[in-house]
C-alpha positions in Angstrom: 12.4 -13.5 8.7 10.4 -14.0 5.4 12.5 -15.6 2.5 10.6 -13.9 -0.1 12.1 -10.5 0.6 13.8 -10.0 3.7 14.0 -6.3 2.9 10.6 -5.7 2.2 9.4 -8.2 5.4 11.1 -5.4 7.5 9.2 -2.7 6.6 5.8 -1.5 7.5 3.5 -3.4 5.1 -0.4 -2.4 4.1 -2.5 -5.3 5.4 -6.2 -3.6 4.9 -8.5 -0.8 5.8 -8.5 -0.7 9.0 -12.6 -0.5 8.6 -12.5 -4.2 7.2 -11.7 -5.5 11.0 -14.7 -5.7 12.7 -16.2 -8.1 15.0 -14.4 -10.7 13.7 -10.8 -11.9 12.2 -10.2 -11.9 8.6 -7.7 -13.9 6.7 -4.5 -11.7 5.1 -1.7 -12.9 2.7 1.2 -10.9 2.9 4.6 -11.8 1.4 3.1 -15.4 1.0 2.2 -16.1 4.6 -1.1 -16.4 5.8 -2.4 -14.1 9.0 -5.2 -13.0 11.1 -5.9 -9.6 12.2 -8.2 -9.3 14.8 -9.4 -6.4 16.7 -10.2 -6.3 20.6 -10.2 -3.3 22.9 -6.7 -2.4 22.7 -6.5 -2.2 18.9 -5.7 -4.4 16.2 -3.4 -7.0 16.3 -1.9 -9.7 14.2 -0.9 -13.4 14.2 0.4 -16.1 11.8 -3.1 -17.4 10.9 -2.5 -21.1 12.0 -3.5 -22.5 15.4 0.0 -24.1 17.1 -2.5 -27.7 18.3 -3.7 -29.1 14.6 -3.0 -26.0 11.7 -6.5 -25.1 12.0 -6.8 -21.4 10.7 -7.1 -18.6 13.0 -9.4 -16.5 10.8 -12.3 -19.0 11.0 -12.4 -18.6 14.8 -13.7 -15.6 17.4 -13.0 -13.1 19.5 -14.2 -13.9 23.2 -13.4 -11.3 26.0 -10.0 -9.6 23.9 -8.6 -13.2 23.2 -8.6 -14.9 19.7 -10.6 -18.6 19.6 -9.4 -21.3 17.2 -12.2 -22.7 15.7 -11.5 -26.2 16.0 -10.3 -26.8 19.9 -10.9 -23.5 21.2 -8.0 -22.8 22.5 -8.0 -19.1 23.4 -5.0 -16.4 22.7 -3.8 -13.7 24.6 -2.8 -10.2 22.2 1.0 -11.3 22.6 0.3 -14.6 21.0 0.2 -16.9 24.7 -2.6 -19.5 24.9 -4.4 -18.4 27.8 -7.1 -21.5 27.9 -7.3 -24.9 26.4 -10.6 -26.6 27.0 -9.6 -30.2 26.9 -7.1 -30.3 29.9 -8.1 -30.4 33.7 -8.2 -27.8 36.2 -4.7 -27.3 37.6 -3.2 -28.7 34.5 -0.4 -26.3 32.9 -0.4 -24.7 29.6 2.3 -26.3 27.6 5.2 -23.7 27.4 4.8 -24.2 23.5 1.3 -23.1 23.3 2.4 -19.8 21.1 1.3 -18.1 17.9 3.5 -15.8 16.1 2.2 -12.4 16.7 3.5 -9.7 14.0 4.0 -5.8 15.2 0.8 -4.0 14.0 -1.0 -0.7 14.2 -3.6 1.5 12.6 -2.6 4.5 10.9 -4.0 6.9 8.5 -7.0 4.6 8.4 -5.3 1.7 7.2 -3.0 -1.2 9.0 0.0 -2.0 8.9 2.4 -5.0 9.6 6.3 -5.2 10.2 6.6 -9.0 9.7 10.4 -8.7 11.4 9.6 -6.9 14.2 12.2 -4.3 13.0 12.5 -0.8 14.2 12.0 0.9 10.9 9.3 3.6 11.9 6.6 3.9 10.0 5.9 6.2 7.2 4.7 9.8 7.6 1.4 11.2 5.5 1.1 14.8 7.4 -2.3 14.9 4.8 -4.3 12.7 6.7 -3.5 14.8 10.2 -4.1 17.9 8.8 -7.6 19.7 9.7 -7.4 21.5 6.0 -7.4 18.1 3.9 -10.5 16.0 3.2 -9.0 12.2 3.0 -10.5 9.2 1.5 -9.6 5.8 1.3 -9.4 3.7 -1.8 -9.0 -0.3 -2.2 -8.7 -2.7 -2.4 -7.5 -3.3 -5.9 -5.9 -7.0 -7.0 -3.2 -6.9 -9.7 -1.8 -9.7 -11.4 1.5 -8.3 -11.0 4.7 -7.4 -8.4 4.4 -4.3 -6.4 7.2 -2.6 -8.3 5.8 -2.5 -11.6 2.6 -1.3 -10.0 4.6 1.4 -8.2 6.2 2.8 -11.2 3.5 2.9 -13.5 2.3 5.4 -10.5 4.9 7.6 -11.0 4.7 7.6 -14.6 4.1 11.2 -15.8 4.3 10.0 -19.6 1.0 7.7 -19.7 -1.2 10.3 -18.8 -2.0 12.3 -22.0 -3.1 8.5 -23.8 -3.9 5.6 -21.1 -6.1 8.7 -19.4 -6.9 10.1 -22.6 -10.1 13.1 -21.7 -8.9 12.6 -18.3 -5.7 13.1 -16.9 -4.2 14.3 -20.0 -4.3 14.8 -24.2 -2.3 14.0 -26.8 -2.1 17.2 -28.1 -0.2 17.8 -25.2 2.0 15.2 -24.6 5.6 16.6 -24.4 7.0 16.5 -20.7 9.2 19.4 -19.8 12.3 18.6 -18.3 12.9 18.8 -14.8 15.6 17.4 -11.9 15.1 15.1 -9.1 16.0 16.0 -5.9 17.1 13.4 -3.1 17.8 15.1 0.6 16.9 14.6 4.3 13.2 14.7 3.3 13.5 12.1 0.9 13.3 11.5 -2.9 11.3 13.4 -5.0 10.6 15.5 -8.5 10.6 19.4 -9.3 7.1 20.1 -10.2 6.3 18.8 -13.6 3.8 20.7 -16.0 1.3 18.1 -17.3 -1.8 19.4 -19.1 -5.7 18.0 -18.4 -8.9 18.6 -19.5 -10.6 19.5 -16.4 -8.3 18.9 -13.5 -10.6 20.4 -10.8 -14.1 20.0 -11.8 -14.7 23.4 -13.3 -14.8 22.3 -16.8 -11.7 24.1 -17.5 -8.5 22.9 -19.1 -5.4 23.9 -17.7 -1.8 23.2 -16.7 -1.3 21.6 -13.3 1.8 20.7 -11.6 2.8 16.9 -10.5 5.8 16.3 -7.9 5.9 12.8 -7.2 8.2 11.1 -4.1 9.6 7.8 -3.7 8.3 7.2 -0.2 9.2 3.3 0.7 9.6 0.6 -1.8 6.3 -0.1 -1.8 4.5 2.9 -1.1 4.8 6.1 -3.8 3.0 9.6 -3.9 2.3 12.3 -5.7 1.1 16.1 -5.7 -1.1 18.2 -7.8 -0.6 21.8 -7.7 -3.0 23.8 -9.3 -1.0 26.9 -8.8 -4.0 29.4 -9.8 -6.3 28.5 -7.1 -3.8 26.7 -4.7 -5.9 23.4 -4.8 -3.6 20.4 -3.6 -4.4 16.7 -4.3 -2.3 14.2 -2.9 -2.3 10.5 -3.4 -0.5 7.8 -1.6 -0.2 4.5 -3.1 1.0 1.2 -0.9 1.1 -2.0 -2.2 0.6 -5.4 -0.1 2.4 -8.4 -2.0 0.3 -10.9 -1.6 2.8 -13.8 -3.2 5.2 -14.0 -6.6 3.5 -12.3 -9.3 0.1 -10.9 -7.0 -0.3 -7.8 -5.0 -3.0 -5.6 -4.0 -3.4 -1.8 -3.7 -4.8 0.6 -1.5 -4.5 4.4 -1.6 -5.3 7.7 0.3 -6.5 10.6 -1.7 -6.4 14.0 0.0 -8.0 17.1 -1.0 -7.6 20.9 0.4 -10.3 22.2 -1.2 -14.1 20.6 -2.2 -14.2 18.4 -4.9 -18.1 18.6 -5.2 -18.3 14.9 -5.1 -18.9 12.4 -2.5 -16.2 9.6 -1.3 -18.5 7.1 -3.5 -17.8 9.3 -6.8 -14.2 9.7 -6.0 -13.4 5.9 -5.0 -15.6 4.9 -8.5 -13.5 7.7 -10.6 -10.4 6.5 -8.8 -11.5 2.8 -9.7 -11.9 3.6 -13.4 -8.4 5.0 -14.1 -6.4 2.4 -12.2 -8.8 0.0 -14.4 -7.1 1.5 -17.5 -4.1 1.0 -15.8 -4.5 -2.6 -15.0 -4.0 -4.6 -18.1 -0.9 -2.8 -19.2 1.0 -2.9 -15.8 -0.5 -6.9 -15.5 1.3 -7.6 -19.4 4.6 -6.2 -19.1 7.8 -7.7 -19.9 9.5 -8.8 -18.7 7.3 -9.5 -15.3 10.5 -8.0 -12.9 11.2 -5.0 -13.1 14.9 -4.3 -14.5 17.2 -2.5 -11.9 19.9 -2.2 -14.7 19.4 1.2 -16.5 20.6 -0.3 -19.9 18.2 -2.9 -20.2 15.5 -0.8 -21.8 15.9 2.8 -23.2 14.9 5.7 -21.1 14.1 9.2 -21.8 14.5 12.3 -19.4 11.1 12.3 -18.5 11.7 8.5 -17.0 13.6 9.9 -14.2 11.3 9.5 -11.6 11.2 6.0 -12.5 15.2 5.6 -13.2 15.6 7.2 -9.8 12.7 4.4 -8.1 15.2 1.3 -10.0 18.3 2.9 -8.1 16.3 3.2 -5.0 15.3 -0.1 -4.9 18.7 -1.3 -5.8 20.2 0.7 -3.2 17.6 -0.9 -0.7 18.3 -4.2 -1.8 14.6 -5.3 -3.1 14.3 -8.4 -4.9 10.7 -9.5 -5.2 9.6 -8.1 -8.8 12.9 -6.7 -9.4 15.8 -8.3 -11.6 
């Protein structure tokens, strides 16, 4: 169990695109401990990235015939985490019972992958989007922030922001005033009425116009939200997951989903996507304090903050502590 948050080590956790395992393991930090992910014919898997014979890392060795190679001796590892061959003893000699990684459950999904670093049975989340013939998906990441995954997730789910961090973009000032509206928490989860938030030109026509934002607390480190444009019935959805790397670093990844054609190509939308979590960036990385309160009276709220006072109680109620206080 990880002591940096046993809550969080229990649930599914972003590792990478599952594009950026190839031919070859790559390093991953997750919850400050190092793996490898590797990928052989039978998918992706992942181990503690340290070989059990001298601490060499994992990551700087192969893949040779669906087993992982340490760099250093060789030694070769079955998908389950077994040494399967170590060079330097004779034939006939046994494989010392010892001679075991730490393999991590791990899967691909939604064209990312995930790791449970408990082994728990907490199933992983659902994104009906990216299954869905009638939605063009596209993934974004990854994106470092100098910050915990909960201040990260709630500036997400900030509706306020929009008319003056994404000034000409995702908002005005002229219209800044957010109508009030209820959350609603049921079998399907936690998650906003739609909200009325104003932008210049919210679907490439050029036109401004009011569109409609529900967002949902999915996990504690994975949030969403909706676009409705309810003249044309264009839907956007994007789902935000956060890996945390170690106290006070996480990176994010995200899945944007369209219904209808955007006119631009995955390139524009990633860059576009890039340049609004860049205005993002050095106001989430600068706030105070660095944890995120979970007590409602240490800093004034307004009834357009409840998305984000109903994301503190969720976490409370989960019993997250990394970046909370």
């Amino acid at each position: 169990m990880n002591t940096l948050d046993p809550v969080l080590a229990g649930d599914w956790i972003v590792a990478c695109r599952a594009s950026d395992v190839q031919d070859r393991p790559i390093p991953v930090t997750m919850l400050g401990q190092r793996l490898v992910l590797f990928r052989t014919e039978g998918g992706i898997h992942c181990f503690a990235d340290l070989c059990v014979h001298r601490g060499a890392a994992l990551s700087l060795g192969c893949v040779r015939e669906g087993r992982l190679v340490c760099p250093y001796h060789e030694w070769e590892y079955e998908t389950d985490g077994a040494c399967a061959k170590i060079p330097q003893l004779s034939e006939g000699q046994a494989i010392p019972l010892k001679a075991k990684v730490s393999a991590y459950a791990c899967q691909e999904r939604y064209g990312l992958v995930w790791v449970n670093l408990s082994g728990s049975d907490a199933p992983l989340l659902a994104y009906p989007e990216y299954e869905d013939s009638a939605y063009r998906n596209v993934i974004w990441g990854p994106q470092e922030v100098l910050a915990n995954p909960p201040r990260i997730a709630e500036n997400f789910l900030d509706v306020g922001h929009l008319a003056f961090i994404h000034q000409g973009y995702l908002g005005v000032p002229e219209h800044a005033v957010v109508g009030d509206y209820r959350m609603i928490e049921d079998a399907d989860g936690i998650r906003s009425e739609e909200i009325a938030v104003y932008q210049p030109d919210p679907d490439g026509s050029g036109q401004a116009k009011y569109v409609y934002y529900t967002y949902e607390i999915v996990r504690p480190l994975t949030v969403r939200f909706t676009k409705r444009d309810r003249e044309t019935g264009y839907l956007m959805t994007i789902l935000l997951t956060i890996r945390p790397v170690a106290e006070g670093m996480s990176v994010a990844y995200g899945i944007l989903s369209f219904n209808y054609d955007t006119g631009t190509t995955d390139e524009e939308i990633i860059a576009f996507q890039d340049m609004i979590f860049a205005q993002d960036k050095p106001i989430v990385e600068n706030q105070k304090p660095e944890n995120l309160p979970l007590d409602l009276q240490a800093e004034l709220s307004l009834r357009c903050d409840r998305v984000s006072i109903a994301y503190r109680q969720y976490l409370r109620k989960m019993g997250v502590t990394l970046g909370t206080a």
